[in-house]
PDB file of the backbone (N, CA, C, O) and the ligand in Angstrom, with CONECT records:
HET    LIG  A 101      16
ATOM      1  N   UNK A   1      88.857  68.504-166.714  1.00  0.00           N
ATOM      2  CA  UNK A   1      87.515  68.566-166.111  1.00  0.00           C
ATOM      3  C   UNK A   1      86.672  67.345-166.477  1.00  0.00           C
ATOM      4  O   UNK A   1      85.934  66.874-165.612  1.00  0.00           O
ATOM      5  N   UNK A   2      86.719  66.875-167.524  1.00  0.00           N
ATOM      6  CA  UNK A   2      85.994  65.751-167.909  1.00  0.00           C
ATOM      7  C   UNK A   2      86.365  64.524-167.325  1.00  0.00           C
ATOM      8  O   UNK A   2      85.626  63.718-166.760  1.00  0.00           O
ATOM      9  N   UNK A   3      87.663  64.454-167.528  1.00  0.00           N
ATOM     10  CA  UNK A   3      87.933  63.482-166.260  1.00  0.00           C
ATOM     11  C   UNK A   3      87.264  63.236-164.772  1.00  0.00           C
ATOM     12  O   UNK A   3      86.735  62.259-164.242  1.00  0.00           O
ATOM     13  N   UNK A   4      87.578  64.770-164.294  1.00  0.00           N
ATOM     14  CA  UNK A   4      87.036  64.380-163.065  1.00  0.00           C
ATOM     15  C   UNK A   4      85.903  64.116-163.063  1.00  0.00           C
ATOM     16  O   UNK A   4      85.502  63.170-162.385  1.00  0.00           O
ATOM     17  N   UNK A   5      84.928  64.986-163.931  1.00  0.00           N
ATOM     18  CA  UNK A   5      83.071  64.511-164.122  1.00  0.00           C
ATOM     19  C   UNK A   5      83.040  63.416-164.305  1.00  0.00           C
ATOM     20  O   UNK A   5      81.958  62.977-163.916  1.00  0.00           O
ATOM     21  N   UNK A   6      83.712  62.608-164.739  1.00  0.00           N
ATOM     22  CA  UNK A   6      83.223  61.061-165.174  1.00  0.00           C
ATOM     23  C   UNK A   6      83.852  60.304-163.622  1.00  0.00           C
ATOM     24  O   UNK A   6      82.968  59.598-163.136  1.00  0.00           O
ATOM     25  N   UNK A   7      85.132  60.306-162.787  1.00  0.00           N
ATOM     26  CA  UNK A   7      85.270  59.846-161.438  1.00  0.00           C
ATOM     27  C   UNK A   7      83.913  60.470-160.986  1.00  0.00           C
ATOM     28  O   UNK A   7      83.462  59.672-160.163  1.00  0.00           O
ATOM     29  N   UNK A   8      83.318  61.184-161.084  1.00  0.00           N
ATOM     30  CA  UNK A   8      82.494  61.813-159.813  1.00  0.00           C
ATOM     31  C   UNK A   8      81.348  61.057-160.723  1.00  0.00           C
ATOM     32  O   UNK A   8      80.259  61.148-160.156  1.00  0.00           O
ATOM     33  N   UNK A   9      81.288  60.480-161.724  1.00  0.00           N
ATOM     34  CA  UNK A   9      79.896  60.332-161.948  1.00  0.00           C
ATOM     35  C   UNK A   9      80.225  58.354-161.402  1.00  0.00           C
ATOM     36  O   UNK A   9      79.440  57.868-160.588  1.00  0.00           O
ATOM     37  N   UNK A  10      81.137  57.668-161.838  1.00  0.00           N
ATOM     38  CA  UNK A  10      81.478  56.610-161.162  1.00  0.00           C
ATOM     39  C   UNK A  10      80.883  56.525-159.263  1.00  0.00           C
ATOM     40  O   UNK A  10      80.240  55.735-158.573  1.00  0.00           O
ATOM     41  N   UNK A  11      81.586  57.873-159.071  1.00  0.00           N
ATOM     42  CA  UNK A  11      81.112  58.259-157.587  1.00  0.00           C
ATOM     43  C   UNK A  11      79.529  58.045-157.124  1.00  0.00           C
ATOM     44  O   UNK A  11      79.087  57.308-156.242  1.00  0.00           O
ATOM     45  N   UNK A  12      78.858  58.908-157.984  1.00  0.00           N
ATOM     46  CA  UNK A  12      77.347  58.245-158.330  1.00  0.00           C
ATOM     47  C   UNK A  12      76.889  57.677-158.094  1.00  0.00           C
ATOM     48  O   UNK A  12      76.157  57.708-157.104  1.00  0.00           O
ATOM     49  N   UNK A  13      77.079  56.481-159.128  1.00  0.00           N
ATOM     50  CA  UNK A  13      77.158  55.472-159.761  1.00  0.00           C
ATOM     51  C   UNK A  13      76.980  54.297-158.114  1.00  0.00           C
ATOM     52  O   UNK A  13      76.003  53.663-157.717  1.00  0.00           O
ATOM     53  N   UNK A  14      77.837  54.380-157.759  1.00  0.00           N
ATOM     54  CA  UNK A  14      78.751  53.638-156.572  1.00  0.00           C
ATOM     55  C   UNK A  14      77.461  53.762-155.222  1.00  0.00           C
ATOM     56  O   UNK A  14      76.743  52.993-154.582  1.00  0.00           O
ATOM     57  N   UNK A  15      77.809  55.634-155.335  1.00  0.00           N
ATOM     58  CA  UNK A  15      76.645  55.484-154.132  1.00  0.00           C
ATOM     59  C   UNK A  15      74.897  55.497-154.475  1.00  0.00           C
ATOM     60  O   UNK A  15      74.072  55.927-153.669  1.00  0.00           O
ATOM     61  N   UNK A  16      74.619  55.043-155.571  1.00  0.00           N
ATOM     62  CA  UNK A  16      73.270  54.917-155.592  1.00  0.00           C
ATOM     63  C   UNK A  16      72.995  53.554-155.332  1.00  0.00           C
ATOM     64  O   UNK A  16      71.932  53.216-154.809  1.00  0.00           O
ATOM     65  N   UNK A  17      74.310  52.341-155.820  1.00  0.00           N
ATOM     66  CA  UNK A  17      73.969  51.274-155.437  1.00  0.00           C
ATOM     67  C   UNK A  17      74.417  51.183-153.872  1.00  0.00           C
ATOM     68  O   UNK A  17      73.630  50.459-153.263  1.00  0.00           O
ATOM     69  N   UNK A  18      75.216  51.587-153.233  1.00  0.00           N
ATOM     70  CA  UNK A  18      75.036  51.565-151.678  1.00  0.00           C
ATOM     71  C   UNK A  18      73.924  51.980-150.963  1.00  0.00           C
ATOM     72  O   UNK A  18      73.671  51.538-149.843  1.00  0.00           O
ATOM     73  N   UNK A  19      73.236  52.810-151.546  1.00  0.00           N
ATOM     74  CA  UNK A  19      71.977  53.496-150.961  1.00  0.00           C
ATOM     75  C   UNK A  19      70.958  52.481-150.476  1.00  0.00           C
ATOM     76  O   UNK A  19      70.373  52.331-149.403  1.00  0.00           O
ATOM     77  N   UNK A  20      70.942  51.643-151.985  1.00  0.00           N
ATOM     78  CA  UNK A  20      69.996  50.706-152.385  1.00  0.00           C
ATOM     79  C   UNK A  20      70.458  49.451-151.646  1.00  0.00           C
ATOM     80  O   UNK A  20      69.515  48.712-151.364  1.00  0.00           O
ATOM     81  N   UNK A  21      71.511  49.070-151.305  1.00  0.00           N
ATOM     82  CA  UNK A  21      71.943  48.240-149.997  1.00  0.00           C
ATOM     83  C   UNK A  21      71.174  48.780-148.817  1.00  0.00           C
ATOM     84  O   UNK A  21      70.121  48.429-148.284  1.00  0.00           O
ATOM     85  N   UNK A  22      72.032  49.741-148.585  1.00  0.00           N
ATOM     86  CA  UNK A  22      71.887  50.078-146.965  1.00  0.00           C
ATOM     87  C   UNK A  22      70.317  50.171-147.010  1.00  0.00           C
ATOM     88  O   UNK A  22      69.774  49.559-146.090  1.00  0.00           O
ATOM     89  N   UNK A  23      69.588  50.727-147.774  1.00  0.00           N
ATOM     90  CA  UNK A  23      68.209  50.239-147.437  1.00  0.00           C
ATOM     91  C   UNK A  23      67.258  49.120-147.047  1.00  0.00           C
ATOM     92  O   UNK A  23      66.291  48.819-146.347  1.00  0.00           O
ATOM     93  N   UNK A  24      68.089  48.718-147.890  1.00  0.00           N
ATOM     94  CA  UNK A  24      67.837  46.799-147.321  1.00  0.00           C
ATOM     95  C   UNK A  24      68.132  46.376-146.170  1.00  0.00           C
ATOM     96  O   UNK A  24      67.443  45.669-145.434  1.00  0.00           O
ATOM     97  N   UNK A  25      69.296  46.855-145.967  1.00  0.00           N
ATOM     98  CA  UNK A  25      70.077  46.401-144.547  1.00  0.00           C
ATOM     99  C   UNK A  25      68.693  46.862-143.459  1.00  0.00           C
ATOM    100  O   UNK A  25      68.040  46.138-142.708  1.00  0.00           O
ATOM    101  N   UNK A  26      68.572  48.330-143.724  1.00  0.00           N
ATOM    102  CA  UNK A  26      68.043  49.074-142.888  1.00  0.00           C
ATOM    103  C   UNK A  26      66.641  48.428-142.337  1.00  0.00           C
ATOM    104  O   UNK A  26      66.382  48.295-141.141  1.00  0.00           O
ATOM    105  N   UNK A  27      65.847  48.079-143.341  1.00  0.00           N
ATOM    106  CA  UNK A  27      64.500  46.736-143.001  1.00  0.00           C
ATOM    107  C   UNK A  27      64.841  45.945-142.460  1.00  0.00           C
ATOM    108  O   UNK A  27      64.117  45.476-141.581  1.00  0.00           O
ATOM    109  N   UNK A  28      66.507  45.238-142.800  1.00  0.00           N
ATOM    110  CA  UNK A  28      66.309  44.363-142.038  1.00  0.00           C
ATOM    111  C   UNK A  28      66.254  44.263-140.428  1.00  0.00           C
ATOM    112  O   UNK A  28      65.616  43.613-139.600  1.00  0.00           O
ATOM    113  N   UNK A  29      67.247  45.237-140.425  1.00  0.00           N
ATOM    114  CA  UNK A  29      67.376  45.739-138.740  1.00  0.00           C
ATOM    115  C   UNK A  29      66.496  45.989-138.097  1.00  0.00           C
ATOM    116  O   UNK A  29      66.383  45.925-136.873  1.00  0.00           O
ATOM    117  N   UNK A  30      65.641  46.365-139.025  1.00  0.00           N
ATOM    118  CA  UNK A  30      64.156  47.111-138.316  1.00  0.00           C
ATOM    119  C   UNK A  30      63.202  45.313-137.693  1.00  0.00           C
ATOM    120  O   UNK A  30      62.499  44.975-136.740  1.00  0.00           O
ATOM    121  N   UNK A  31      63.669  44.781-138.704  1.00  0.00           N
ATOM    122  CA  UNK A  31      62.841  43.316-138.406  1.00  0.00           C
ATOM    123  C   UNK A  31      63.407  42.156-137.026  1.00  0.00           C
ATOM    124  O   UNK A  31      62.739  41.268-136.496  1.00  0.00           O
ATOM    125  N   UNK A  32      64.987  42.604-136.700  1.00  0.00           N
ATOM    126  CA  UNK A  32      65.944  42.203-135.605  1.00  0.00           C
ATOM    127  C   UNK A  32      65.399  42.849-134.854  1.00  0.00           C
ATOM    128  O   UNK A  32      64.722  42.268-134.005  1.00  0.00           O
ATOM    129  N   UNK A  33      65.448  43.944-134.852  1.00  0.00           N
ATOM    130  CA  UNK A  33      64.916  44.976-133.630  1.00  0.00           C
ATOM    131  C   UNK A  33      63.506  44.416-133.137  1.00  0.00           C
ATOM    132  O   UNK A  33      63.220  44.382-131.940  1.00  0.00           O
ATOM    133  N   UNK A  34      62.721  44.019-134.055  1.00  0.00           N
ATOM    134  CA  UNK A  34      61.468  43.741-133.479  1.00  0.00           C
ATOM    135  C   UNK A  34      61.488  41.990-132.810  1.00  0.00           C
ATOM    136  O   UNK A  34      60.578  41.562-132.100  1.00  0.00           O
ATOM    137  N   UNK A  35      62.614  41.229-133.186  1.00  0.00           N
ATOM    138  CA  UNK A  35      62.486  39.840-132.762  1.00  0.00           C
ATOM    139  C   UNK A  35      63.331  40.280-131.221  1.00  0.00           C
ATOM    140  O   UNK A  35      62.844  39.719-130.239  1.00  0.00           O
ATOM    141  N   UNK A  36      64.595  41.266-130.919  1.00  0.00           N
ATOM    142  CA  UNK A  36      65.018  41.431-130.082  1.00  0.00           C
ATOM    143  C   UNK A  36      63.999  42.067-128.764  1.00  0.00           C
ATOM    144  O   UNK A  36      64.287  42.089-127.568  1.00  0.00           O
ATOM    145  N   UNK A  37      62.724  42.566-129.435  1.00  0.00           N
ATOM    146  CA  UNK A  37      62.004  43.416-128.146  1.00  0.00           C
ATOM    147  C   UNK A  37      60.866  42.097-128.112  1.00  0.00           C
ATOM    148  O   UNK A  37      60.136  42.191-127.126  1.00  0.00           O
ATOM    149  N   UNK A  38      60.637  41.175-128.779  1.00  0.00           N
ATOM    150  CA  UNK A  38      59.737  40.078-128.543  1.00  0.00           C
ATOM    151  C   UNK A  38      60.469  39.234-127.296  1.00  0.00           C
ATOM    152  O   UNK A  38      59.874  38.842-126.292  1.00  0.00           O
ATOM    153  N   UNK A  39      61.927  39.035-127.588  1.00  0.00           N
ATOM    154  CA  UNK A  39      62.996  37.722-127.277  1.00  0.00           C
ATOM    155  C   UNK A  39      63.304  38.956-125.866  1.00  0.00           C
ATOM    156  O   UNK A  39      63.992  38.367-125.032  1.00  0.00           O
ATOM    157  N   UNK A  40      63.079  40.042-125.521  1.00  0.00           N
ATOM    158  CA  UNK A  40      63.280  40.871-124.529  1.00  0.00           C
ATOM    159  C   UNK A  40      65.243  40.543-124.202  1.00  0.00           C
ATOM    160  O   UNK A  40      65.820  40.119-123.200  1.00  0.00           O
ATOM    161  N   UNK A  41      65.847  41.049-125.778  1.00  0.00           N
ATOM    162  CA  UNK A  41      67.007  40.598-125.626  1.00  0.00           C
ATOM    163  C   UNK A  41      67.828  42.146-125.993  1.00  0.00           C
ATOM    164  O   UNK A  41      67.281  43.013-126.675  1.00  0.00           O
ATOM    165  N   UNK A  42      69.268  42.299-125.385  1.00  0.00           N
ATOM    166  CA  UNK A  42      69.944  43.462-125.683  1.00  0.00           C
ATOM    167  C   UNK A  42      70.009  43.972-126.980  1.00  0.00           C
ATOM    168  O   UNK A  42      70.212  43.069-127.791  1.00  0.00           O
ATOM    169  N   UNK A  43      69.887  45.376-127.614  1.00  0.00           N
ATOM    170  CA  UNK A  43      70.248  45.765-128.722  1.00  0.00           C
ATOM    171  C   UNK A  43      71.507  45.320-128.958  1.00  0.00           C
ATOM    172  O   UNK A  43      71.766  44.552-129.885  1.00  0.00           O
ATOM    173  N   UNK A  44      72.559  45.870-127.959  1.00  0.00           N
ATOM    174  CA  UNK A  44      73.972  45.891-128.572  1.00  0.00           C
ATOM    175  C   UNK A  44      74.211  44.181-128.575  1.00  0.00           C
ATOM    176  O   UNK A  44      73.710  43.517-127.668  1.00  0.00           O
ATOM    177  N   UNK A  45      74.782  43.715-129.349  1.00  0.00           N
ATOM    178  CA  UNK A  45      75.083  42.100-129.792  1.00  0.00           C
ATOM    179  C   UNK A  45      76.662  42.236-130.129  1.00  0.00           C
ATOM    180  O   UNK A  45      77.092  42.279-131.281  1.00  0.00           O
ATOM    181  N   UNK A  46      77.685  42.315-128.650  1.00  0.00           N
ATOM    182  CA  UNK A  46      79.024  41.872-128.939  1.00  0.00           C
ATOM    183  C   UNK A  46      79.674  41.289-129.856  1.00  0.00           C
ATOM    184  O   UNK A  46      80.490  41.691-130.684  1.00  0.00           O
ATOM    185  N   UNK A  47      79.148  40.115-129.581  1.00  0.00           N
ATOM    186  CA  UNK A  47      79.931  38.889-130.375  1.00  0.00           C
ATOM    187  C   UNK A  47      79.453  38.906-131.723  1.00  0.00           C
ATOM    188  O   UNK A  47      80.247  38.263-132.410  1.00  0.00           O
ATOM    189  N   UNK A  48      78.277  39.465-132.571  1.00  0.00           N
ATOM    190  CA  UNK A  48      77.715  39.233-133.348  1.00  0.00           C
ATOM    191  C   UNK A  48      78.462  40.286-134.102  1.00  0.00           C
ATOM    192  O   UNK A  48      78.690  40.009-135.280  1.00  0.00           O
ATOM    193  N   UNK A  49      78.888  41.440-133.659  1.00  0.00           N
ATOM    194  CA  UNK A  49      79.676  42.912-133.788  1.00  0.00           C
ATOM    195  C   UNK A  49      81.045  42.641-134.546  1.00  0.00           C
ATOM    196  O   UNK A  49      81.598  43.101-135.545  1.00  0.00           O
ATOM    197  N   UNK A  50      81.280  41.830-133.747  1.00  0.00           N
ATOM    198  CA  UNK A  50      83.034  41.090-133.973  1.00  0.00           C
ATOM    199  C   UNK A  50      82.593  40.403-135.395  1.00  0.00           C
ATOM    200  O   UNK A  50      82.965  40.822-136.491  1.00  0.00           O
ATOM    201  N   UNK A  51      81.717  39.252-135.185  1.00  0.00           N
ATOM    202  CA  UNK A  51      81.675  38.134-136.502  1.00  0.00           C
ATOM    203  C   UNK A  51      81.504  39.208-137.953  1.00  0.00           C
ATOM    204  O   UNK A  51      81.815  38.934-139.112  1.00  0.00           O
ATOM    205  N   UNK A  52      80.950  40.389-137.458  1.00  0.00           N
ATOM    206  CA  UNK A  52      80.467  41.048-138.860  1.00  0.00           C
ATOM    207  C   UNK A  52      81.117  41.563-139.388  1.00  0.00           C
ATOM    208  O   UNK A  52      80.910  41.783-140.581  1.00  0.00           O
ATOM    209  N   UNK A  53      82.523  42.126-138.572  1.00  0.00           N
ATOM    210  CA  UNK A  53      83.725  42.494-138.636  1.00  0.00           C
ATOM    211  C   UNK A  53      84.604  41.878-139.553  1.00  0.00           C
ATOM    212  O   UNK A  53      85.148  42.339-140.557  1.00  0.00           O
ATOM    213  N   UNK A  54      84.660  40.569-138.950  1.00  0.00           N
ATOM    214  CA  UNK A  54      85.687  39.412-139.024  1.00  0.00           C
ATOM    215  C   UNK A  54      85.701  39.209-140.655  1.00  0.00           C
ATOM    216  O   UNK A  54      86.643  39.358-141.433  1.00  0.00           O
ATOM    217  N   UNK A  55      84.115  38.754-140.955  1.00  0.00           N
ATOM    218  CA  UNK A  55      83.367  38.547-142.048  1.00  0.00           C
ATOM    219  C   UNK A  55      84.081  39.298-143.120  1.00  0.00           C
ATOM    220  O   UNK A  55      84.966  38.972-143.910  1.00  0.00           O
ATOM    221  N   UNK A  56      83.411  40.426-142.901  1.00  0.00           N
ATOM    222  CA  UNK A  56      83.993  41.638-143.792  1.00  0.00           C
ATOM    223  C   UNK A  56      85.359  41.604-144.333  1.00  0.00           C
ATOM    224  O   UNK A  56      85.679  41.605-145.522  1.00  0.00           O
ATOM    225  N   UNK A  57      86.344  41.565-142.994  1.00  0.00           N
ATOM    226  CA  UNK A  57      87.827  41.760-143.479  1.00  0.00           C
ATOM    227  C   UNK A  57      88.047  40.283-144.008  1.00  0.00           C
ATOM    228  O   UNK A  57      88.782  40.336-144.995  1.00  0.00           O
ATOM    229  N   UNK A  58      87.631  38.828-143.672  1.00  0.00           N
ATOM    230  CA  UNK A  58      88.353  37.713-144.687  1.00  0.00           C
ATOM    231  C   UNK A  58      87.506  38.052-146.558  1.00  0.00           C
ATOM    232  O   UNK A  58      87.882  37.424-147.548  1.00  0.00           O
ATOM    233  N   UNK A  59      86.392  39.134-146.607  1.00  0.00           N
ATOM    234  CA  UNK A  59      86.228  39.291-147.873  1.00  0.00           C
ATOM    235  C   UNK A  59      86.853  40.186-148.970  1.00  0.00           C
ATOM    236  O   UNK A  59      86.786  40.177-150.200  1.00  0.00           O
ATOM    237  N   UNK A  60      87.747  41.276-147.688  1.00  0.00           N
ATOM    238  CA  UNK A  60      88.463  42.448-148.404  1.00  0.00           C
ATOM    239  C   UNK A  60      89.269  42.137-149.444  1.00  0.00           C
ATOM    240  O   UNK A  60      90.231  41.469-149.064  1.00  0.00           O
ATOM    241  N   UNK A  61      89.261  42.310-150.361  1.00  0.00           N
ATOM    242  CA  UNK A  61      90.242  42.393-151.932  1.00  0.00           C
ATOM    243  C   UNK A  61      91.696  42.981-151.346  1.00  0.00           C
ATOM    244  O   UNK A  61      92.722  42.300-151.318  1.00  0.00           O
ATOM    245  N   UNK A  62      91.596  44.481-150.844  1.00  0.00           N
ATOM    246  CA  UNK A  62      92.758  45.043-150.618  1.00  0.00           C
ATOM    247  C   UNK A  62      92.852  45.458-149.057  1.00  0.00           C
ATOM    248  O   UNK A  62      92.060  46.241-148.533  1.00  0.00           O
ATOM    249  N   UNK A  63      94.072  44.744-148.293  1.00  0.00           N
ATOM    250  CA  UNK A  63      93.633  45.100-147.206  1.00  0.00           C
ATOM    251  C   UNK A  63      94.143  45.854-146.726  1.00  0.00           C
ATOM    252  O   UNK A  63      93.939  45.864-145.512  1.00  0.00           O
ATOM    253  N   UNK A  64      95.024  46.865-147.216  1.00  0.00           N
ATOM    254  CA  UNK A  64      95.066  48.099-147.293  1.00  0.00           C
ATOM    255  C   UNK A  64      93.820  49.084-146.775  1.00  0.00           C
ATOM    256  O   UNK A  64      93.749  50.192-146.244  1.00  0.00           O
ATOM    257  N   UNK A  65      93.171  48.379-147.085  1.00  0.00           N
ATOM    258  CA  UNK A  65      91.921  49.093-146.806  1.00  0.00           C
ATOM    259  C   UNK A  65      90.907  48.412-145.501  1.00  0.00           C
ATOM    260  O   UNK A  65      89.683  48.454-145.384  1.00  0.00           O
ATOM    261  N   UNK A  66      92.015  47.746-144.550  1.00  0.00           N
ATOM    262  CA  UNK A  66      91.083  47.154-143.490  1.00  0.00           C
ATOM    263  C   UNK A  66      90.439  48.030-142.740  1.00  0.00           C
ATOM    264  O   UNK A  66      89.215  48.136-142.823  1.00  0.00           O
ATOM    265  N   UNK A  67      91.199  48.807-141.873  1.00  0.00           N
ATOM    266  CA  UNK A  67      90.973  50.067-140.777  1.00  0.00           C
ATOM    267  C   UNK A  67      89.720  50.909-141.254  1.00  0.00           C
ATOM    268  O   UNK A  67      88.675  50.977-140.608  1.00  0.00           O
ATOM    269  N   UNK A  68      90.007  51.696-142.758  1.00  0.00           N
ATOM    270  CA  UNK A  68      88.099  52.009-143.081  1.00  0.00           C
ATOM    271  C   UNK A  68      87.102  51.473-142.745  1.00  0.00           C
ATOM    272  O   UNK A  68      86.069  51.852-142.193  1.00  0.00           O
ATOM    273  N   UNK A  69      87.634  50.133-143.277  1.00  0.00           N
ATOM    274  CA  UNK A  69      86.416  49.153-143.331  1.00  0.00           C
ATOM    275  C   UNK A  69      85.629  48.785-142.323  1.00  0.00           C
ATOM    276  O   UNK A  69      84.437  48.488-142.410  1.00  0.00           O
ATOM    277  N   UNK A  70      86.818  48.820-140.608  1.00  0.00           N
ATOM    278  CA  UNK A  70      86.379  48.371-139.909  1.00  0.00           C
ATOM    279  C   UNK A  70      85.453  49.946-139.141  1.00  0.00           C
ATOM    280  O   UNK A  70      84.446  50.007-138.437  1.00  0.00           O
ATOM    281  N   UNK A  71      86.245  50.879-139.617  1.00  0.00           N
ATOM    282  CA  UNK A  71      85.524  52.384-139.553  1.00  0.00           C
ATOM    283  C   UNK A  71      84.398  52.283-140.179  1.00  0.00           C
ATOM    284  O   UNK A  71      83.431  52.577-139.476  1.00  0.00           O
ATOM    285  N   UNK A  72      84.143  51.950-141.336  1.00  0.00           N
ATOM    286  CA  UNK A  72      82.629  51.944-142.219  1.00  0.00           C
ATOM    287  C   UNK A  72      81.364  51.401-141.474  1.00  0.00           C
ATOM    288  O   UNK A  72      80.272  51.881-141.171  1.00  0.00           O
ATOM    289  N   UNK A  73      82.079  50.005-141.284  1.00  0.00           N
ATOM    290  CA  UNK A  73      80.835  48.911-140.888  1.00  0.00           C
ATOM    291  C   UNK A  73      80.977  49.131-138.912  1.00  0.00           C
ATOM    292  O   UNK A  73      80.392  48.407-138.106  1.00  0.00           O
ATOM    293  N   UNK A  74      81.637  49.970-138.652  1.00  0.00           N
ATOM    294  CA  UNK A  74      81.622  50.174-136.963  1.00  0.00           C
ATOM    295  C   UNK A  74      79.789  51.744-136.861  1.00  0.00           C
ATOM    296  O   UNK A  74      78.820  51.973-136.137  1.00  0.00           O
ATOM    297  N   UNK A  75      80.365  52.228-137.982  1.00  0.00           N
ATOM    298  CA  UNK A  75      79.805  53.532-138.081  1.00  0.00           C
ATOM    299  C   UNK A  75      78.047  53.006-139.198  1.00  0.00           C
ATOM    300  O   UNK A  75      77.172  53.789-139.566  1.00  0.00           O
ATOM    301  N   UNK A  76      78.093  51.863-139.379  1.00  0.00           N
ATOM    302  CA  UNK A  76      76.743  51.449-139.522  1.00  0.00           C
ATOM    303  C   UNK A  76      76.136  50.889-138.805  1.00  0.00           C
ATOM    304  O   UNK A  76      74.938  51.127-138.651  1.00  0.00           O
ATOM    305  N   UNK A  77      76.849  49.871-138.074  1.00  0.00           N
ATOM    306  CA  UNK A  77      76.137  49.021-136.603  1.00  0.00           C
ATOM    307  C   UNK A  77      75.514  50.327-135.672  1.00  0.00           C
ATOM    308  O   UNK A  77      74.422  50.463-135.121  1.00  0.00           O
ATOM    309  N   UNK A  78      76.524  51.079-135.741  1.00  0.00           N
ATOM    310  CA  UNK A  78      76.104  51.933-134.404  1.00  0.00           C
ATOM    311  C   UNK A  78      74.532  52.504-134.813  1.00  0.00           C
ATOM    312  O   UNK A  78      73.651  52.602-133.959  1.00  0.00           O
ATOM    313  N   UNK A  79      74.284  52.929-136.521  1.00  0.00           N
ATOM    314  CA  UNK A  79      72.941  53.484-137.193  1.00  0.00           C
ATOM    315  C   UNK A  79      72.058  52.445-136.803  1.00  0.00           C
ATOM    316  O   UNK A  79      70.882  52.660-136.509  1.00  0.00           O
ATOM    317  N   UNK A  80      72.848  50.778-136.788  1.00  0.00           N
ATOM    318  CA  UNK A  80      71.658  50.270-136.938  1.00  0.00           C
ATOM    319  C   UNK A  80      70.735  50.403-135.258  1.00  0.00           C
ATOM    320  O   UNK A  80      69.527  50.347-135.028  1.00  0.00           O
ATOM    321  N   UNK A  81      72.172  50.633-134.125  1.00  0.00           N
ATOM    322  CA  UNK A  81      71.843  50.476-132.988  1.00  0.00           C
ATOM    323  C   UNK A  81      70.744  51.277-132.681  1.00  0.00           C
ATOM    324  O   UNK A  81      69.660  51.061-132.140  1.00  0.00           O
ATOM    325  N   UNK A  82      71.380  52.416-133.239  1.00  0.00           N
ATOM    326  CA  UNK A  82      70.054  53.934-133.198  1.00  0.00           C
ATOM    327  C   UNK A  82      68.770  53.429-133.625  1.00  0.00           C
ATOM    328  O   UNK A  82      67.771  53.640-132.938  1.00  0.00           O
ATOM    329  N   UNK A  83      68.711  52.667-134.894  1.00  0.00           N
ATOM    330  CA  UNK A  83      67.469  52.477-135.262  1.00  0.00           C
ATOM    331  C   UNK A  83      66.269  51.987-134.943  1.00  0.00           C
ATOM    332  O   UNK A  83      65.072  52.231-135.096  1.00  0.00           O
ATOM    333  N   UNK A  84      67.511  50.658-134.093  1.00  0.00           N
ATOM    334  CA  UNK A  84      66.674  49.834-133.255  1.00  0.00           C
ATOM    335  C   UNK A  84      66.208  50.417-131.777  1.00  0.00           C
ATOM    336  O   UNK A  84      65.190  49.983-131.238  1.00  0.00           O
ATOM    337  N   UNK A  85      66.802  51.149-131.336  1.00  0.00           N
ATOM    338  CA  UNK A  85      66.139  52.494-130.203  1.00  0.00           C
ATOM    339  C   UNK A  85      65.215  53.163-130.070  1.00  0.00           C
ATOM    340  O   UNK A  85      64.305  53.206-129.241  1.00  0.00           O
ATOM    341  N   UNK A  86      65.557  53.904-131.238  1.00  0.00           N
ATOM    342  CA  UNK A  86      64.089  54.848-131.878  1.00  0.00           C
ATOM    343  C   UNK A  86      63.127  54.153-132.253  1.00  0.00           C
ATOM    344  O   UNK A  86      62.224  54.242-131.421  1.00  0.00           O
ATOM    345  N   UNK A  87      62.802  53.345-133.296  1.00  0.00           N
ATOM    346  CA  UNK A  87      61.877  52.790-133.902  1.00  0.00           C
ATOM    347  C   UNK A  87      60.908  51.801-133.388  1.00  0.00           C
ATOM    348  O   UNK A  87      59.746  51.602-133.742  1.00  0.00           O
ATOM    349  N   UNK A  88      61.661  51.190-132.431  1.00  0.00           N
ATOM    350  CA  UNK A  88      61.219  50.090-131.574  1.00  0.00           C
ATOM    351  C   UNK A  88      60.854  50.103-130.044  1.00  0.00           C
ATOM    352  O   UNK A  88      60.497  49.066-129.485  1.00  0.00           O
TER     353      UNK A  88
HETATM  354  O1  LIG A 101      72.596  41.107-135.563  1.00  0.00           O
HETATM  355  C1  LIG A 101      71.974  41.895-134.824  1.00  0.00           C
HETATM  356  O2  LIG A 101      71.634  41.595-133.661  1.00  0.00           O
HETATM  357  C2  LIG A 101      71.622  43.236-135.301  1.00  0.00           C
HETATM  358  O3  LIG A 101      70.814  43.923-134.716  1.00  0.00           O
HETATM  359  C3  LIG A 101      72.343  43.784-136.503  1.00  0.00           C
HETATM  360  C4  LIG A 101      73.604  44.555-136.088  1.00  0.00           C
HETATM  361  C5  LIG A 101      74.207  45.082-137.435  1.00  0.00           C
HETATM  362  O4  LIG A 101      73.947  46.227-137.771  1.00  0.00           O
HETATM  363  O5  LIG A 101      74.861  44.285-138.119  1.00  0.00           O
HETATM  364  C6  LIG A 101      73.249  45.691-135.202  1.00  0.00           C
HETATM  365  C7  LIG A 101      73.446  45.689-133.853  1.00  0.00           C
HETATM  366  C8  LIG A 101      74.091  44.578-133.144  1.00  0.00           C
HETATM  367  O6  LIG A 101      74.905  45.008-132.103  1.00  0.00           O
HETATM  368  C9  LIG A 101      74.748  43.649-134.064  1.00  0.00           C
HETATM  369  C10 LIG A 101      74.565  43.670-135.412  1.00  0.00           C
CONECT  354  355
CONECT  355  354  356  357
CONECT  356  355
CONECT  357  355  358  359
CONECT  358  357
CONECT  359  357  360
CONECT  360  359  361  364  369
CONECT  361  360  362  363
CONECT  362  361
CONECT  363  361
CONECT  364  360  365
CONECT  365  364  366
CONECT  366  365  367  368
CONECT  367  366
CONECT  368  366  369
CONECT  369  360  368
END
């Protein structure tokens, strides 16, 4: 049991500093969103979609772990897409 309490507290650990990312991220989008409704330009950004992608996987350590990754950061663009919808 102690074992696992200490993985799950790593777990924690892990997602309090992602939190504290994605919050950041999340302003920032909010600040794109507002240059995209000035610039009267599309939310969705193709090519920009791909590069963030691309990005990501030449930084992966294990790439074993590409397909998540590209699952992770597919399944945040889309939040950010929402955000920029709603908010803006
Ligand atoms: O770069 C942008 O244009 C953004 O709005 C940010 C972002 C992202 O979350 O990374 C979101 C939507 C776009 O389709 C592309 C990228």
């Amino acid at each position: 049991m102690e074992y696992l309490e200490k993985l799950r507290s790593e777990i924690d650990d892990i997602d309090r500093e992602l939190i504290k990312l994605f919050e950041k991220r999340i302003d920032i989008v909010l600040k794109i969103g507002d240059y995209k409704k000035n610039k009267n330009m599309e939310i969705f950004q193709e090519d920009r979609e791909k590069q963030v992608l691309k990005n990501a996987l030449s930084n992966l350590e294990n790439t074993e772990y590409s397909e998540e990754i590209v699952r992770m950061l597919s399944c945040i663009m889309d939040i950010s897409k929402d955000i920029q919808k709603e908010k803006i």
